[in-house]
Backbone as JSON Lines, residues from 0, in Angstrom:
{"i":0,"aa":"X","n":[-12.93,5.54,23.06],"ca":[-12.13,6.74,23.23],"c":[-10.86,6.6,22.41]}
{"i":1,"aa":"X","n":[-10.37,7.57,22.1],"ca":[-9.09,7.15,20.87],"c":[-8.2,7.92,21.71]}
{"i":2,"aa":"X","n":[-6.88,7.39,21.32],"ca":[-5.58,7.77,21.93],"c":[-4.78,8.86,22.02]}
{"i":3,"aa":"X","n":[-5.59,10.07,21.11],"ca":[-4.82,11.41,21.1],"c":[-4.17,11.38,19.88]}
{"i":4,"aa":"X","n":[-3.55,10.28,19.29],"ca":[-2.73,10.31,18.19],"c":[-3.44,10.88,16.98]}
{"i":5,"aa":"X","n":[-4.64,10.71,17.34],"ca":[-6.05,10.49,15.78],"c":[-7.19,11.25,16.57]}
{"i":6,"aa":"X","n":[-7.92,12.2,15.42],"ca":[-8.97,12.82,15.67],"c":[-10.39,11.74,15.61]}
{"i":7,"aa":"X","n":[-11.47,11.83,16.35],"ca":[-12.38,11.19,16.28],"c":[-13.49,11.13,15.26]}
{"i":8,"aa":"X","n":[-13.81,10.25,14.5],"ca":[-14.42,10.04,13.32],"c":[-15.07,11.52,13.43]}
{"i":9,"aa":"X","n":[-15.96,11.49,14.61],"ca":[-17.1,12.63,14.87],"c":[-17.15,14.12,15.1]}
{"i":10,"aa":"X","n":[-15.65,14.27,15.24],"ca":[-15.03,15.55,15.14],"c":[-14.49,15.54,13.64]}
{"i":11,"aa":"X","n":[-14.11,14.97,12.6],"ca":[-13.62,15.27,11.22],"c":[-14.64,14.93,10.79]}
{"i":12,"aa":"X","n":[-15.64,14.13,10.45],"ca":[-16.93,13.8,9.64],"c":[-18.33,13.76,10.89]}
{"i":13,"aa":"X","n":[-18.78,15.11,11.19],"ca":[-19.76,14.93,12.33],"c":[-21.15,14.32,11.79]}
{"i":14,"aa":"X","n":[-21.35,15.25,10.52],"ca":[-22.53,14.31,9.72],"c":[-23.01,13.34,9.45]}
{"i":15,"aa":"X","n":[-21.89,12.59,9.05],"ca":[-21.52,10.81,8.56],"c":[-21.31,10.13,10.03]}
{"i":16,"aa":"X","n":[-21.0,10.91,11.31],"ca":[-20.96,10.32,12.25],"c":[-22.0,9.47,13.06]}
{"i":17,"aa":"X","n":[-22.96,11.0,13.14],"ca":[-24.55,10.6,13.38],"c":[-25.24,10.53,12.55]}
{"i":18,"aa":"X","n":[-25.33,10.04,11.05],"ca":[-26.11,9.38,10.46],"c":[-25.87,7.68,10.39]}
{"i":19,"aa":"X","n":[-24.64,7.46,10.44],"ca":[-24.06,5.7,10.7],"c":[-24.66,5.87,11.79]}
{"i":20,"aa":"X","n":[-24.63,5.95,13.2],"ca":[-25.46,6.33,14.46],"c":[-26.7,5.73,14.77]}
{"i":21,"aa":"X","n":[-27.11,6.46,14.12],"ca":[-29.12,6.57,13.52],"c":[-29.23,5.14,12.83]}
{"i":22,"aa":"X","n":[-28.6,4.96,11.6],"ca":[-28.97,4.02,10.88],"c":[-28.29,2.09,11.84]}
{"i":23,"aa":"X","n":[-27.53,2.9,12.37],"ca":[-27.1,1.17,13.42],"c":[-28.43,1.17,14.74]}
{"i":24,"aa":"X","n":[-29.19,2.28,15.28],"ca":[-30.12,2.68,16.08],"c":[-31.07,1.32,15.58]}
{"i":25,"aa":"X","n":[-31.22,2.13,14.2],"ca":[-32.15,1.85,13.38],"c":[-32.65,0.14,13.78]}
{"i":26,"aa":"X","n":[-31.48,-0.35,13.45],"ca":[-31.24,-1.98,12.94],"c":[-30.76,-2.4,14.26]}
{"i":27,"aa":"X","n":[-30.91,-2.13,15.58],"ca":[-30.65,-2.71,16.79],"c":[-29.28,-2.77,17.32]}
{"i":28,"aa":"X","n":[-28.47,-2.38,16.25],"ca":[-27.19,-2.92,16.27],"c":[-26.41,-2.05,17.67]}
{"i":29,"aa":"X","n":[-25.97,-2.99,18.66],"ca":[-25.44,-2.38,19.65],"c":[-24.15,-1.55,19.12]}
{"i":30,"aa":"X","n":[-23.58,-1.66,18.34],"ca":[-22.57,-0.95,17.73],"c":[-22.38,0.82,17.53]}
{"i":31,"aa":"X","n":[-23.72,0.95,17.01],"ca":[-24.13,2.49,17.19],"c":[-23.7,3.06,18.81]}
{"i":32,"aa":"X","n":[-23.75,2.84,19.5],"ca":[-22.89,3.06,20.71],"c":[-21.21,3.83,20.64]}
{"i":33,"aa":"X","n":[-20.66,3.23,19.87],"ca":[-19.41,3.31,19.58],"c":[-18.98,4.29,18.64]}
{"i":34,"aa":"X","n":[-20.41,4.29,17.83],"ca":[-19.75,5.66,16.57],"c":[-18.63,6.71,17.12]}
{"i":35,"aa":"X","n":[-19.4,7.38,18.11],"ca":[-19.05,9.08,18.91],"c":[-17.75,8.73,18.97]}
{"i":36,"aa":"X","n":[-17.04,7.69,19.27],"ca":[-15.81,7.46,20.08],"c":[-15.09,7.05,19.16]}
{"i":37,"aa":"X","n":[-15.28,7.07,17.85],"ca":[-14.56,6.14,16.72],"c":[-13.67,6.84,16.45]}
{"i":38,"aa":"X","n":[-11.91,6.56,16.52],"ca":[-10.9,7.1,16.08],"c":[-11.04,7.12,14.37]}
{"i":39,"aa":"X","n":[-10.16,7.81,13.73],"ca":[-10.31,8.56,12.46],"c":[-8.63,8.51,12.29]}
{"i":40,"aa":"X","n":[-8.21,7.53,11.58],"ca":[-6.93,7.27,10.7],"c":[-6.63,7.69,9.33]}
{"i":41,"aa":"X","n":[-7.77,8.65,8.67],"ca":[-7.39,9.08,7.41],"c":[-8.1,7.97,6.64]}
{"i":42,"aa":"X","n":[-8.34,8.37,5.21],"ca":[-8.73,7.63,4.24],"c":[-7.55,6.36,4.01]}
{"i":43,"aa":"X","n":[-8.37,5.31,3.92],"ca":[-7.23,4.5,3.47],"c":[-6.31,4.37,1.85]}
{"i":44,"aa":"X","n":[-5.42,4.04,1.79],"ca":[-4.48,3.96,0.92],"c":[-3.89,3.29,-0.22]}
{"i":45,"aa":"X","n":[-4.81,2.0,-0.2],"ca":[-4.55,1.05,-0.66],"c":[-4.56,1.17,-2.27]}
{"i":46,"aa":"X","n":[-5.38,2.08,-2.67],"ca":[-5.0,2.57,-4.24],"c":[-5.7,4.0,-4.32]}
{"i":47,"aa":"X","n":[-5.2,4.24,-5.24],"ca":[-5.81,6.16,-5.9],"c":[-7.24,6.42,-5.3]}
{"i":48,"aa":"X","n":[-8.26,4.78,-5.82],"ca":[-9.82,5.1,-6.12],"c":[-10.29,4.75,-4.64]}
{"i":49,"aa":"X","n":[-9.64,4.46,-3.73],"ca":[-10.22,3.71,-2.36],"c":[-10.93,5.05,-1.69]}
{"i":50,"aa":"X","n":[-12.3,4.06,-1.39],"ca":[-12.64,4.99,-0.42],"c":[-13.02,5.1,0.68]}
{"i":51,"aa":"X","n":[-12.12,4.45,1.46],"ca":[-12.88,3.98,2.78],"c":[-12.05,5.01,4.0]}
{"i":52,"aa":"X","n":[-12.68,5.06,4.78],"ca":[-11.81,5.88,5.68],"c":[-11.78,4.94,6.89]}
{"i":53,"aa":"X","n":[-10.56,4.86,7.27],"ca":[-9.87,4.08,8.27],"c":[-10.65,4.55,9.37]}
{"i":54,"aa":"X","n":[-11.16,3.82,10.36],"ca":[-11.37,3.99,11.81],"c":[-9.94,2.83,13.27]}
{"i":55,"aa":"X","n":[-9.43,2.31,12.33],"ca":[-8.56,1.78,13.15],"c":[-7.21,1.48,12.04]}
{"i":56,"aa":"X","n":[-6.36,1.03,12.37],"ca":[-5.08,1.04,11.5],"c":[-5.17,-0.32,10.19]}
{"i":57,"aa":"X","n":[-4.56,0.0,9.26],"ca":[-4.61,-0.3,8.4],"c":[-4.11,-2.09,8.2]}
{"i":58,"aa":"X","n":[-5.47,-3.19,7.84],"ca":[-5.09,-4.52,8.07],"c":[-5.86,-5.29,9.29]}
{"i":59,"aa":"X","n":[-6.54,-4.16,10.08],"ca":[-7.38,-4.25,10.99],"c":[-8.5,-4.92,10.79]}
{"i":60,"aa":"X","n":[-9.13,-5.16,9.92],"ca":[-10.66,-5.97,9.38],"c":[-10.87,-7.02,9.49]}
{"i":61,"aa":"X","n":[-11.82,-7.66,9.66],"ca":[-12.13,-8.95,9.45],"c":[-12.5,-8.97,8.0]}
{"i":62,"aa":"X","n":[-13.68,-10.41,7.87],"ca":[-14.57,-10.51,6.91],"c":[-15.68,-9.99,7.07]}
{"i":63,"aa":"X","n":[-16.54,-9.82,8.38],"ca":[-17.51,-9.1,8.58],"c":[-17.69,-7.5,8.33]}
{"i":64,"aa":"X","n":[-18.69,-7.43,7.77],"ca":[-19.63,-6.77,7.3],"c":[-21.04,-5.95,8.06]}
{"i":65,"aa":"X","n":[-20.91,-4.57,7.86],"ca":[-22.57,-4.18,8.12],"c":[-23.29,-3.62,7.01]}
{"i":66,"aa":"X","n":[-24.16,-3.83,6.08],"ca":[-24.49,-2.87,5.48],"c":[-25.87,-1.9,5.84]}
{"i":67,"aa":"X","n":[-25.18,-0.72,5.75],"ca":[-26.0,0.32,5.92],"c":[-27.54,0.65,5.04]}
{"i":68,"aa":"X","n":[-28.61,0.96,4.82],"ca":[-29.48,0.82,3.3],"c":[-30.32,2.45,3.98]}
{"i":69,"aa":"X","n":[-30.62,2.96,2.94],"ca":[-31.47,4.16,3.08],"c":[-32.39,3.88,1.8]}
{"i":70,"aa":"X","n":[-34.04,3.74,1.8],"ca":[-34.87,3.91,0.85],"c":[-34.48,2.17,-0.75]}
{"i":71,"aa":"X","n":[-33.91,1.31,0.3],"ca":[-33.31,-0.01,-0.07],"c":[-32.19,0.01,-0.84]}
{"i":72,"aa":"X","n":[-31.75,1.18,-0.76],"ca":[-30.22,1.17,-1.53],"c":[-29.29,1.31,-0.37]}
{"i":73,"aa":"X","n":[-28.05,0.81,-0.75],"ca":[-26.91,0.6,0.02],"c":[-26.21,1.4,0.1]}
{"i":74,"aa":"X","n":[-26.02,2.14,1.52],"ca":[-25.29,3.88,0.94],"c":[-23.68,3.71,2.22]}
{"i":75,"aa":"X","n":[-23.69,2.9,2.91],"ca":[-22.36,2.83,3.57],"c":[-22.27,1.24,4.12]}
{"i":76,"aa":"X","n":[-21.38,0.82,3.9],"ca":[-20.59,-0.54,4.27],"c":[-19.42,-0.28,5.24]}
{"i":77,"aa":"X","n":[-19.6,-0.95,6.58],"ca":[-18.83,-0.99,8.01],"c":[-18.2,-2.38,7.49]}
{"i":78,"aa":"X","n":[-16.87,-2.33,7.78],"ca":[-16.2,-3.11,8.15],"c":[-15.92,-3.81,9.43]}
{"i":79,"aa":"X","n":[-15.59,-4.72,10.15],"ca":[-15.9,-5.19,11.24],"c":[-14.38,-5.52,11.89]}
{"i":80,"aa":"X","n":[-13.98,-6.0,12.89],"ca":[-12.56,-6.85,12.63],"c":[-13.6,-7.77,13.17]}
{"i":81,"aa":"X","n":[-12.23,-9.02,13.33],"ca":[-13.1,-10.25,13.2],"c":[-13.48,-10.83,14.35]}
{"i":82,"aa":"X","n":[-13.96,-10.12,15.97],"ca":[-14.59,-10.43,16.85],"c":[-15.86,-10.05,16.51]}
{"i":83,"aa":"X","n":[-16.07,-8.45,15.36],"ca":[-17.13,-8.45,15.28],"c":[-17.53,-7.14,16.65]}
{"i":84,"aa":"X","n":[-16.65,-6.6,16.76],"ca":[-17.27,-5.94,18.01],"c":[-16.28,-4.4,17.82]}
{"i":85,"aa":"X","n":[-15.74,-4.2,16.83],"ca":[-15.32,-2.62,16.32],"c":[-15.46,-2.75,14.89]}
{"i":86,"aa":"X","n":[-15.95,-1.28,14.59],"ca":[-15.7,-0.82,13.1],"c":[-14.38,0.01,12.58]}
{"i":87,"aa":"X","n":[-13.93,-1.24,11.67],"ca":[-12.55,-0.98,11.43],"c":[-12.13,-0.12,10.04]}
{"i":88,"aa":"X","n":[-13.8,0.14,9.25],"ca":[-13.38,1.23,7.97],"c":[-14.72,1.03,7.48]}
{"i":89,"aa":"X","n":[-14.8,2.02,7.06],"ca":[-16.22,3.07,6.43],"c":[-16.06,3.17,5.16]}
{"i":90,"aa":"X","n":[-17.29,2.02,4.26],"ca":[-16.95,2.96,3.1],"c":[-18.57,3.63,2.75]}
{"i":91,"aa":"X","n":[-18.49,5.22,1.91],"ca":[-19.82,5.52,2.26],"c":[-19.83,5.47,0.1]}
{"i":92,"aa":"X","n":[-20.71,5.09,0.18],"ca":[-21.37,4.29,-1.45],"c":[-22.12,4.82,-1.91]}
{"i":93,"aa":"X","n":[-22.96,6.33,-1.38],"ca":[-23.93,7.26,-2.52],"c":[-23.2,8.3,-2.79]}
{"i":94,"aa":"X","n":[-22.0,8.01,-3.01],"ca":[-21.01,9.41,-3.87],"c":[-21.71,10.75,-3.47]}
{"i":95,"aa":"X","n":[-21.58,10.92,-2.13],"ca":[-21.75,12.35,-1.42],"c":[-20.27,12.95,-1.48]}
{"i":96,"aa":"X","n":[-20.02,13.98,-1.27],"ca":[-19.01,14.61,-0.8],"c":[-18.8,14.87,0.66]}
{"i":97,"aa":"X","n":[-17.69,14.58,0.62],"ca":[-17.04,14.53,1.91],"c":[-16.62,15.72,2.57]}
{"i":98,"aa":"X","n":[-15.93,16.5,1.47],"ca":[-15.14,17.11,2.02],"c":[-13.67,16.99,1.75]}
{"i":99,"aa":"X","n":[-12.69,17.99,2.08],"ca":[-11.09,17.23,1.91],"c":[-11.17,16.82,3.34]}
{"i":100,"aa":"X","n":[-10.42,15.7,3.41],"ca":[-10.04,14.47,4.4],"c":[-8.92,14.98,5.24]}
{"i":101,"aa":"X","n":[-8.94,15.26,6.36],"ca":[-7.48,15.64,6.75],"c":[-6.73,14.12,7.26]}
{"i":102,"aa":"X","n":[-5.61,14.27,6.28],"ca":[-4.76,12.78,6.29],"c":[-3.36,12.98,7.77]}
{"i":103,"aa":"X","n":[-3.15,12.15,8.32],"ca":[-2.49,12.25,9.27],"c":[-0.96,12.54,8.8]}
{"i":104,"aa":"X","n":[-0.09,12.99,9.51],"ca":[1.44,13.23,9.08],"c":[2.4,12.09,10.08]}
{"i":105,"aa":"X","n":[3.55,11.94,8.97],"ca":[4.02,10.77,9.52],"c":[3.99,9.55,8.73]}
């Protein structure tokens, strides 16, 4: 559940919500659980070309990793923090369109 401060991944990207969803279903991953509820911090910042969109605040990550694959290509990479038990940024890797991003104020 997110704090009010931040819209939920699944209310700004509902598509990308339940397809990460499906594809963690997919692969057993108890994590898919958590999508629906995933807070939404805006794209991150870290340079012009980044494209990951924050699900928790920025610095939050571990080293862990999920990768996502559709038809054996790699189409979104989860970031993890480092218990391994939230996804801390999304990056989605088959150059779909998104959409404009609504970035938080402040």
């Amino acid at each position: 559940m997110t704090d009010g401060m931040y819209p939920r991944l699944a209310d700004v990207f509902p598509a990308l919500a339940v397809e990460i969803a499906e594809l963690l279903r997919a692969e057993g991953e108890p994590l898919a659980e958590v999508v629906a509820d995933l807070p939404y911090y805006g794209p991150c910042t870290c340079t012009a070309t980044c494209i990951n969109l924050l699900t928790a605040p920025p610095g939050s990550s571990g080293s862990s990793m999920i990768q996502l694959e559709r038809d054996g290509m790699d189409i979104i990479w989860l970031s993890l923090d480092p218990s391994r038990t939230a996804i801390t940024d999304i990056e989605v890797l088959d150059g779909r369109d998104l959409g404009p991003s609504p970035q938080r104020s402040g």
